[in-house]
C-alpha positions as CSV (number, residue, x, y, z in Angstrom):
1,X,59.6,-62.8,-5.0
2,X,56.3,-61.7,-6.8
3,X,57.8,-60.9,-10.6
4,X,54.5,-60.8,-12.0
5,X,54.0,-57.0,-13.4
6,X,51.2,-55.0,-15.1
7,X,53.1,-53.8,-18.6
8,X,50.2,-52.2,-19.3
9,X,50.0,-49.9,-16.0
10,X,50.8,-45.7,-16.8
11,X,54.4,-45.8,-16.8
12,X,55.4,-42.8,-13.6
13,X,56.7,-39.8,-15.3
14,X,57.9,-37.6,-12.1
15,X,60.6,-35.0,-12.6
16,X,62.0,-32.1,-11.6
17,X,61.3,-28.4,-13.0
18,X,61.6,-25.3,-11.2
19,X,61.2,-21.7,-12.5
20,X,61.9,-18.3,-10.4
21,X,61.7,-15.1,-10.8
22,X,63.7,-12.0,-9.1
23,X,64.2,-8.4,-9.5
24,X,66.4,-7.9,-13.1
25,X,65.4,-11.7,-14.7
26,X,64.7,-15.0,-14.1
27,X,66.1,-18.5,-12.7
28,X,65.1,-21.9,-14.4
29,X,66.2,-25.2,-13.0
30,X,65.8,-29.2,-13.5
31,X,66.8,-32.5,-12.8
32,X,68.8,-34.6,-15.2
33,X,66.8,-38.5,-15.1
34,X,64.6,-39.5,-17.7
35,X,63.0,-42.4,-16.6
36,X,60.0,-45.5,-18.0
37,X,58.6,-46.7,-15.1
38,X,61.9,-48.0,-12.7
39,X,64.0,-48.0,-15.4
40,X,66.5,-45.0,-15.9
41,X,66.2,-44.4,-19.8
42,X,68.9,-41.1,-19.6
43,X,70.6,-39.8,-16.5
44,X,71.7,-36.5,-17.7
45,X,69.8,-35.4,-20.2
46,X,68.7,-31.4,-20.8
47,X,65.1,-31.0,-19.6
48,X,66.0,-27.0,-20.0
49,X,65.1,-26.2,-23.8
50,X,66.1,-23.0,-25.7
51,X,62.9,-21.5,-27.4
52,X,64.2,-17.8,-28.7
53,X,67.4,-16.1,-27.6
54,X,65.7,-14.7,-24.0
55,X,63.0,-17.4,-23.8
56,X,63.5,-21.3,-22.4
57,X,61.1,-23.8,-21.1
58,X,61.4,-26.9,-18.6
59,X,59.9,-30.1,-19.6
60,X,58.5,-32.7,-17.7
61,X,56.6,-35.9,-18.1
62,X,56.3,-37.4,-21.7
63,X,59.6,-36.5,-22.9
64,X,58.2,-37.3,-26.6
65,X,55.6,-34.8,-26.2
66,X,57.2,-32.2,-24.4
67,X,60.0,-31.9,-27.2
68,X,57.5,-31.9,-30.4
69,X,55.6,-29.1,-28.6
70,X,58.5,-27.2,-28.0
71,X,59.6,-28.0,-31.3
72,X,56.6,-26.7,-32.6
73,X,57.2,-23.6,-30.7
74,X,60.3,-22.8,-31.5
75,X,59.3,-23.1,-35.4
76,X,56.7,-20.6,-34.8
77,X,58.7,-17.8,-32.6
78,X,61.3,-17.8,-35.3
79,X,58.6,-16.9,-37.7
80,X,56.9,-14.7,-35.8
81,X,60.4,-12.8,-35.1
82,X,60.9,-12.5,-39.0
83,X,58.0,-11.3,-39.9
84,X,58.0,-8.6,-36.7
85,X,61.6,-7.7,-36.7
86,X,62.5,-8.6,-33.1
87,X,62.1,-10.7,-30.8
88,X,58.8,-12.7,-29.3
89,X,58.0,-12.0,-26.1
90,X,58.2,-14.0,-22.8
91,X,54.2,-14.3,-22.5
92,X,53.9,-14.8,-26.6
93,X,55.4,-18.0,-26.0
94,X,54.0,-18.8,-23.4
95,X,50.6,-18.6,-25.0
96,X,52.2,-20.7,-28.3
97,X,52.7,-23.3,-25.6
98,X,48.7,-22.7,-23.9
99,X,47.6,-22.8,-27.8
100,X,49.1,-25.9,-28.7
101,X,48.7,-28.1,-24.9
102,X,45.0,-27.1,-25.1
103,X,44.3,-28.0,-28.7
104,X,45.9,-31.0,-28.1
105,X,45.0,-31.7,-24.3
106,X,43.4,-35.4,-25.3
107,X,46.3,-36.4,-26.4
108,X,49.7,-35.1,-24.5
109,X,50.8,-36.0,-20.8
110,X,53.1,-33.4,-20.7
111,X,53.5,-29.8,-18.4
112,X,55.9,-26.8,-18.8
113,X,57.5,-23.9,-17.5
114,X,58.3,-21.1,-19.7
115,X,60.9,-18.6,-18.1
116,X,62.5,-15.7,-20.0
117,X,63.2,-11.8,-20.2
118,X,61.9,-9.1,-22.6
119,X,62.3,-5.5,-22.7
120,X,58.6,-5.0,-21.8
121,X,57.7,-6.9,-19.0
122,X,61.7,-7.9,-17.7
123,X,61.7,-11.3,-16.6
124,X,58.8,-13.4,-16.2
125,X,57.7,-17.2,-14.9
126,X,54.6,-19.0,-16.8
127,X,53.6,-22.7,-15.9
128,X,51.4,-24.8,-18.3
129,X,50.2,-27.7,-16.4
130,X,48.3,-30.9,-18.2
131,X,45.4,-29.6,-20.1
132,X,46.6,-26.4,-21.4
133,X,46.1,-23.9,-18.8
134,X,48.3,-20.8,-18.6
135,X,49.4,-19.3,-15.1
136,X,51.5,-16.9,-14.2
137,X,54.3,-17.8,-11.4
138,X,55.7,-14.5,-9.4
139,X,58.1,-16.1,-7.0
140,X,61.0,-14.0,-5.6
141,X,62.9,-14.2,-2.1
142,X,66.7,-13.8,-1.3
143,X,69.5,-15.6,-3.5
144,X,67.5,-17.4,-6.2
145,X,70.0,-19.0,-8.0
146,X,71.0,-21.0,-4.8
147,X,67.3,-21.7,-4.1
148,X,66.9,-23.5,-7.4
149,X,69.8,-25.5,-6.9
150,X,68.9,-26.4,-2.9
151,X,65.8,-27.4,-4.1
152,X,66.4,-29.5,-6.9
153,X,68.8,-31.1,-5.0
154,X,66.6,-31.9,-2.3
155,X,64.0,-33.1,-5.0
156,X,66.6,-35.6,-6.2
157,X,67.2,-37.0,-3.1
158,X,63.8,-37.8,-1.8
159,X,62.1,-38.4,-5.0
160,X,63.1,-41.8,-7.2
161,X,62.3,-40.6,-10.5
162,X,64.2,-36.9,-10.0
163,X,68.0,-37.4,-10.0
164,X,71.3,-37.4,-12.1
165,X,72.6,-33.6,-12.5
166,X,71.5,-30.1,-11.7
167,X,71.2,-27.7,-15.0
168,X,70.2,-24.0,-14.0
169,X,69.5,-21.4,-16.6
170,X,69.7,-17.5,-15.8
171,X,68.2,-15.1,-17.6
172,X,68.3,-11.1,-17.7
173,X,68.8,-8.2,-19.3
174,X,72.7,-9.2,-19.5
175,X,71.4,-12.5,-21.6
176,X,71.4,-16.0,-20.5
177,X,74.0,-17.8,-18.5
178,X,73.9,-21.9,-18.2
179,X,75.2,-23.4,-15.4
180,X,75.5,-27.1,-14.5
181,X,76.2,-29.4,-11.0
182,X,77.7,-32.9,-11.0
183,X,75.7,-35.0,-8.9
184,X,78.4,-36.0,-6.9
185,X,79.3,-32.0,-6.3
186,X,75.5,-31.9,-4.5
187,X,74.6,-31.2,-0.9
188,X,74.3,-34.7,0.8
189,X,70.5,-34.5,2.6
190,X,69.2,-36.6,5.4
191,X,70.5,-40.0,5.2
192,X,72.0,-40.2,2.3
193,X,74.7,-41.9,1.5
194,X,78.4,-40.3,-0.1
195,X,79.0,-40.9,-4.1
196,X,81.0,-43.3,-5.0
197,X,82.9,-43.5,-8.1
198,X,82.7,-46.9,-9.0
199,X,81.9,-49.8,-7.4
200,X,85.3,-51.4,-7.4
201,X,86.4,-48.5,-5.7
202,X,84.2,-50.5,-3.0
203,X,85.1,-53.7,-3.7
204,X,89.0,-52.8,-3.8
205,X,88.4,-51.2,-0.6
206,X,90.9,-52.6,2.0
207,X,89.5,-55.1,4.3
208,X,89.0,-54.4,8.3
209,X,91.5,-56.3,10.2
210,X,90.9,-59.5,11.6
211,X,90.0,-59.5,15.6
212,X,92.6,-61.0,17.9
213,X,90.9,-63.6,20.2
């Protein structure tokens, strides 16, 4: 076996981060596995970050970065609510996020979804990919809380560096309910195989019995 490895190769940062709207809010959902490279780092951590009260974002790729910008963020929405007397806007944060992932785009591998409801526009979806651009994301057909979780899900089982847990976020009018799926609670896909609790569940398994001859 070949063990010699480039340390100094870009370490794969895939994940999973999915954002939805429908009519009345909006659905945010993610994966759970933080990984370096083939090494899992955290397998249920919370890629879905709070910004205001009606606003969150997903995160994905540097983990570093993508929690000092939305640090950063959330730092300046609560100023901006003070000094306005209620509460930013979906697309003001969004644009907080553009501001900062532009200025910045030399130096941070990291891309975002911001998802949220206000009493102006209701719910809406913005991505900000590497590089700071902001785009709008209209997306809206039939159950979209089940959507999110199918395809997260389905994410985690095809993709090595998406797995662990499914965390959804909804978001209307009505506020924001959280909503979380064991791994082992998931839709099997495909091939794969049934959870197992531990492997000496496996290894205390009872043995077939022996052939008679």
């Amino acid at each position: 076996m070949d063990l010699d490895m480039n340390v100094n190769a870009p370490h794969s940062m895939g994940t999973t981060i999915i954002g939805v709207t429908y009519n009345g809010g909006v659905v945010l959902g993610a994966d759970s596995r933080t990984s370096t490279g083939m090494y899992v780092a955290n397998r249920a951590s919370d890629k879905i970050t709070q910004l205001t009260d009606n606003v969150y974002v997903c995160r994905s790729g540097s983990a570093a970065d993508s929690q000092i910008v939305s640090d950063y963020v959330r730092y300046f929405l609560h100023q901006h609510t003070i000094q306005l007397g209620q509460p930013a806007t979906v697309k003001v944060a969004a644009n907080l996020i553009r501001l900062l992932s532009y200025n910045n785009k030399n130096m941070l591998q990291t891309g975002l979804i911001v998802g949220g409801w206000d009493k102006y526009e209701g719910g809406k979806i913005y991505g900000i990919p590497l590089g700071g651009t902001l785009v709008e994301q209209p997306f809206a057909i039939g159950d979209m809380h089940q959507l999110v979780v199918k395809a997260v899900s389905l994410a985690i089982a095809r993709d090595g560096a998406s797995g662990g847990v499914v965390r959804t976020v909804v978001i209307n009018s009505d506020g924001v309910t959280r909503n979380f799926y064991p791994g082992d609670k998931l839709q099997l896909w495909h091939d794969e195989l049934e959870p197992q609790n531990s492997l000496l569940d496996i290894l205390n398994a009872p043995s077939p019995e022996p052939m008679n001859i």
